[in-house]
C-alpha positions as CSV (number, residue, x, y, z in Angstrom):
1,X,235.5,119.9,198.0
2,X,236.4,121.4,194.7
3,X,238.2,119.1,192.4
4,X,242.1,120.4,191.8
5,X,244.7,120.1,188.8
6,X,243.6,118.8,185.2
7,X,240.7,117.7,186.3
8,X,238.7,120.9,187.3
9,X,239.8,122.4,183.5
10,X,238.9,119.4,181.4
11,X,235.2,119.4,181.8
12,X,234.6,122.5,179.8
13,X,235.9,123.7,176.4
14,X,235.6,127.5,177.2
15,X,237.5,127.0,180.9
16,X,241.1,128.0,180.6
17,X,243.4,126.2,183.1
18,X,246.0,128.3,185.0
19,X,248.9,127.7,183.1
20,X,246.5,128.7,179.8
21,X,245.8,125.8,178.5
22,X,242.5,124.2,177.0
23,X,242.5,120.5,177.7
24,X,240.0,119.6,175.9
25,X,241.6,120.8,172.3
26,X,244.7,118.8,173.6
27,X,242.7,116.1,173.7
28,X,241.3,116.4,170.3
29,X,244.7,116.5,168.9
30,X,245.3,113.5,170.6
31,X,243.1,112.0,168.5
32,X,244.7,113.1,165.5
33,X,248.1,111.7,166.5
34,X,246.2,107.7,167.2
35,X,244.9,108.6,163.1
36,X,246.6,107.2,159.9
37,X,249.0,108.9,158.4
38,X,248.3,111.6,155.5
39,X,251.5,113.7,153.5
40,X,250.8,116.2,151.5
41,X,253.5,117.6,148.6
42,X,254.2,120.5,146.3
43,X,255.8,119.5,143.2
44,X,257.2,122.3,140.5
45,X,254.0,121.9,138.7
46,X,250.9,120.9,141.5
47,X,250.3,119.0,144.6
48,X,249.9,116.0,145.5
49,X,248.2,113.9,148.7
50,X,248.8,110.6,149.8
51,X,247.3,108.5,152.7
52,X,248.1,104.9,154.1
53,X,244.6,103.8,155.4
54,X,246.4,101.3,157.2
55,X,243.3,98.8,156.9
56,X,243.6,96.0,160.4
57,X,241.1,93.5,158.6
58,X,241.3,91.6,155.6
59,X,237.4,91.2,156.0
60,X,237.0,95.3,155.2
61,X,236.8,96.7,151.4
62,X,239.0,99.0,151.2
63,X,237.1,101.4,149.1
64,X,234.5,101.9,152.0
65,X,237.1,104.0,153.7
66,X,237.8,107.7,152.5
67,X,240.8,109.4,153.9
68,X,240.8,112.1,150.6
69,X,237.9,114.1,149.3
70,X,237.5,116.2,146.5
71,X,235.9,119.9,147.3
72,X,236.4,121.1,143.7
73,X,238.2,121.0,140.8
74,X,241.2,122.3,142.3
75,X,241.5,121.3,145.6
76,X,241.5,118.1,147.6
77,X,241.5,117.2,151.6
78,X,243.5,114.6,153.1
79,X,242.0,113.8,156.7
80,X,243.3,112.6,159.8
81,X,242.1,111.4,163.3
82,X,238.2,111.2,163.5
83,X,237.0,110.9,160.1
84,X,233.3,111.6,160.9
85,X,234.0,114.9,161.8
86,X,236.3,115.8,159.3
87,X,233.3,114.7,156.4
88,X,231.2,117.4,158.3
89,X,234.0,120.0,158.1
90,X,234.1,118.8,154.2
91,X,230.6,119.3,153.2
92,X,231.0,122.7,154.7
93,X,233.9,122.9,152.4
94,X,232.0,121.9,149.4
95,X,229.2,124.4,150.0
96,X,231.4,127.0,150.3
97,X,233.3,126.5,147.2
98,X,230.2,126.4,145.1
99,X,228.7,129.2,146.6
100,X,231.9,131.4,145.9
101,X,231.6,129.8,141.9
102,X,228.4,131.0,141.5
103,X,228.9,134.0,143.1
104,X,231.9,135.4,142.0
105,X,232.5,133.1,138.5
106,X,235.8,131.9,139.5
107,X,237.2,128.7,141.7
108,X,238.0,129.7,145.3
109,X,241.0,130.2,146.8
110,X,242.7,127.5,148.3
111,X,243.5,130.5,151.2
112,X,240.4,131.8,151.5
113,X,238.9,128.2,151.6
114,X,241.5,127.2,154.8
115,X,240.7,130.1,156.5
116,X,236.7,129.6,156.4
117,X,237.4,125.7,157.3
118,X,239.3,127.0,160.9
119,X,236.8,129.8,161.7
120,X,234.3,127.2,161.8
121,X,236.9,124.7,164.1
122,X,237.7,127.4,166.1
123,X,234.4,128.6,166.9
124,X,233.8,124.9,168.1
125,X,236.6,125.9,171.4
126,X,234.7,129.0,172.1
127,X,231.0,127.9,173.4
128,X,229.8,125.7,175.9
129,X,228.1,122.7,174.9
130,X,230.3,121.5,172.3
131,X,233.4,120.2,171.7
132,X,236.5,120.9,169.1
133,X,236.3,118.8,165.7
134,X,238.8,115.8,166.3
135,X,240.4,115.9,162.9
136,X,243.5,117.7,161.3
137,X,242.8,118.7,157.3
138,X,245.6,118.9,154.7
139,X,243.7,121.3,152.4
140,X,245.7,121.2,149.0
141,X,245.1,122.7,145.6
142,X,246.3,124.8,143.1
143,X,245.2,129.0,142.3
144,X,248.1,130.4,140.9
145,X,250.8,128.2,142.4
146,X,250.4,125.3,144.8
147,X,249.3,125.4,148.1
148,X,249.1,123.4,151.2
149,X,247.7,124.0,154.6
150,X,247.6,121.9,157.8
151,X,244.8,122.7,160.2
152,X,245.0,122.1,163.8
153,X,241.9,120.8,166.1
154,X,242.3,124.7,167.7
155,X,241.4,126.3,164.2
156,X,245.3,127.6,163.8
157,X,246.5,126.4,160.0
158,X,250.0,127.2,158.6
159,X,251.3,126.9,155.1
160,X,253.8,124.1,154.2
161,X,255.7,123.0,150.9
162,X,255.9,119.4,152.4
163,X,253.9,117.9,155.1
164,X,252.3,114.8,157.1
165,X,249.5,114.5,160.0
166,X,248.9,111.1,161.8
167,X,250.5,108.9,163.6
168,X,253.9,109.6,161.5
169,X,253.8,113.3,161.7
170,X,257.2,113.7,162.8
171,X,259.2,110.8,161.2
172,X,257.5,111.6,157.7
173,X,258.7,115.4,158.1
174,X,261.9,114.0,159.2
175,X,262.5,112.3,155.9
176,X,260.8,115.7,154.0
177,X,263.4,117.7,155.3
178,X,266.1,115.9,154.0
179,X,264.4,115.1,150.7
180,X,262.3,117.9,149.9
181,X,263.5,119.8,147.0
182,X,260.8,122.9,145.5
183,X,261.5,121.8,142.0
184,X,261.1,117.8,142.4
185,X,258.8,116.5,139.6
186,X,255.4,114.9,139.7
187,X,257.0,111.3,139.8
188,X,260.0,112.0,141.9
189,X,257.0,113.8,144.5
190,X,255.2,110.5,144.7
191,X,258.0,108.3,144.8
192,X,259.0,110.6,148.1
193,X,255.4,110.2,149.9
194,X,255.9,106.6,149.2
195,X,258.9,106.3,150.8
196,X,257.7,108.5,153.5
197,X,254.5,106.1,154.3
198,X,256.9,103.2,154.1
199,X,258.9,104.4,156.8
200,X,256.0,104.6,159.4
201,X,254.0,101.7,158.3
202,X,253.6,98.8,160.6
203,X,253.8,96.3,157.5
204,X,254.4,96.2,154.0
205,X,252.6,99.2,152.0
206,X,249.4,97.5,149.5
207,X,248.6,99.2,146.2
208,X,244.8,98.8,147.4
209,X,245.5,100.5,151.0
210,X,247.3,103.3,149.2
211,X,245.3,106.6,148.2
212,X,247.1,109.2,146.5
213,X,245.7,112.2,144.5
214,X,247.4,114.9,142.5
215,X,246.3,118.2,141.3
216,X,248.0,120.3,138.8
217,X,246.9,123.3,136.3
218,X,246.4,120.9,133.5
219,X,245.0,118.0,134.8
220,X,243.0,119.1,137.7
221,X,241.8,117.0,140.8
222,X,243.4,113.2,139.8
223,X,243.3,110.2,141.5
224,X,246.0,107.6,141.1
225,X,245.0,104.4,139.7
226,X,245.8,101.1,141.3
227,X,248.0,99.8,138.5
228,X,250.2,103.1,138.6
229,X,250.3,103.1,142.8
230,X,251.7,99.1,141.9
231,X,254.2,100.1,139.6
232,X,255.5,102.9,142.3
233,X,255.1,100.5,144.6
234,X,257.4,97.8,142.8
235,X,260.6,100.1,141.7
236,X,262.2,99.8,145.3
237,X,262.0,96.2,145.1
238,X,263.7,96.1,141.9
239,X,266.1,98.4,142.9
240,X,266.8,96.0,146.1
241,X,267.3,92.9,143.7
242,X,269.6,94.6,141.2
243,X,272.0,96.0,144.1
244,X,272.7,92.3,145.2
């Protein structure tokens, strides 16, 4: 007797179910939706990650886990969801990025670079034997003007000015929405993906938990120091005691 329903769909990545579906990239973006949660920002002048890594023991250091990596110069890649995966998707990243310097003699786009990234997820839902890549990206940088894609587990990406992936996706955007303005500066960006991460954090947001990187024509690829993350992290408190 055949096996009927979900069941006789989910075995195979490259068997479509009646209704269309392929279970098993549902279930990889299930696994991006149990990850931490990773906003991304364009600001009038660059763009800017940020990524609570949500650490569960005080035993781990928290500079043994990476939830941003830099590709080049311009561009950094905030990860969600299975983390193993995503470093193989960012090595592929890196190659490429170099390859296209020394071929061409100029950075790669941040376009070009997104579009490479999901041809390589989406070949992973097309061939039996393997399985789709478990992670979302948030592929930031800045060509001529900021940019800032979110990839899906299918190899689909779409272009935002404000984003988040994780387990906060859709309270973080919430708040974005609202907030967001195109023209916000550099510190009123990461005071918003701060407050964002607060929102959907089980506890109290730590300076040494916190991970935020900016990238702007000036200053390229950046990341935030502790000390500044701490003062960022401070100002709401202040402005709590002085309202009493």
């Amino acid at each position: 007797m055949y096996p009927t329903g979900p069941a006789a769909y989910d075995r195979a990545i490259t068997v479509f179910s009646p209704d269309g579906r392929l279970f098993q990239v549902e279930y990889a973006r299930e696994a991006v939706k149990r990850g931490t949660t990773a906003c991304g920002i364009t600001y009038d002048k660059g763009v800017l990650l940020a990524v609570d890594k949500s650490i569960s023991s005080k035993l781990i250091v928290p500079r043994s886990i990476e939830k941003i990596f830099q590709v080049d110069e311009h561009i950094g890649i905030a990860t969600s969801g299975l983390v193993a995966d995503a470093r193989r998707l960012i090595e592929d990243a890196r190659m490429k990025a170099q390859r296209n310097k020394l071929s061409y003699n100029e950075p790669i786009s941040i376009y070009a670079l997104t579009r490479d990234i999901c041809n390589t997820k989406q070949a992973y839902t097309q061939y039996g034997g393997a399985r789709p890549f478990g992670t979302a990206l948030l592929i930031a940088g800045v060509n001529d003007q900021p940019y800032i894609y979110e990839t899906d587990p299918s190899g689909a990406f779409t272009e935002y000015t404000a984003t988040a992936i994780g387990t906060g996706k859709t309270d973080v955007e919430k708040l974005f929405e609202k907030e967001y303005r195109p023209d916000m500066k550099k510190k009123e960006a990461i005071e918003l993906v701060i407050k964002g991460l607060a929102s959907v954090s089980e506890g109290e947001l730590k300076k040494e938990q916190l991970e935020i990187i900016t990238i702007d024509s000036k200053n390229s690829y950046k990341e935030m120091k502790k000390e500044s993350i701490a003062k960022y992290l401070s100002e709401p408190a202040k402005e709590k005691k002085s309202s009493k």
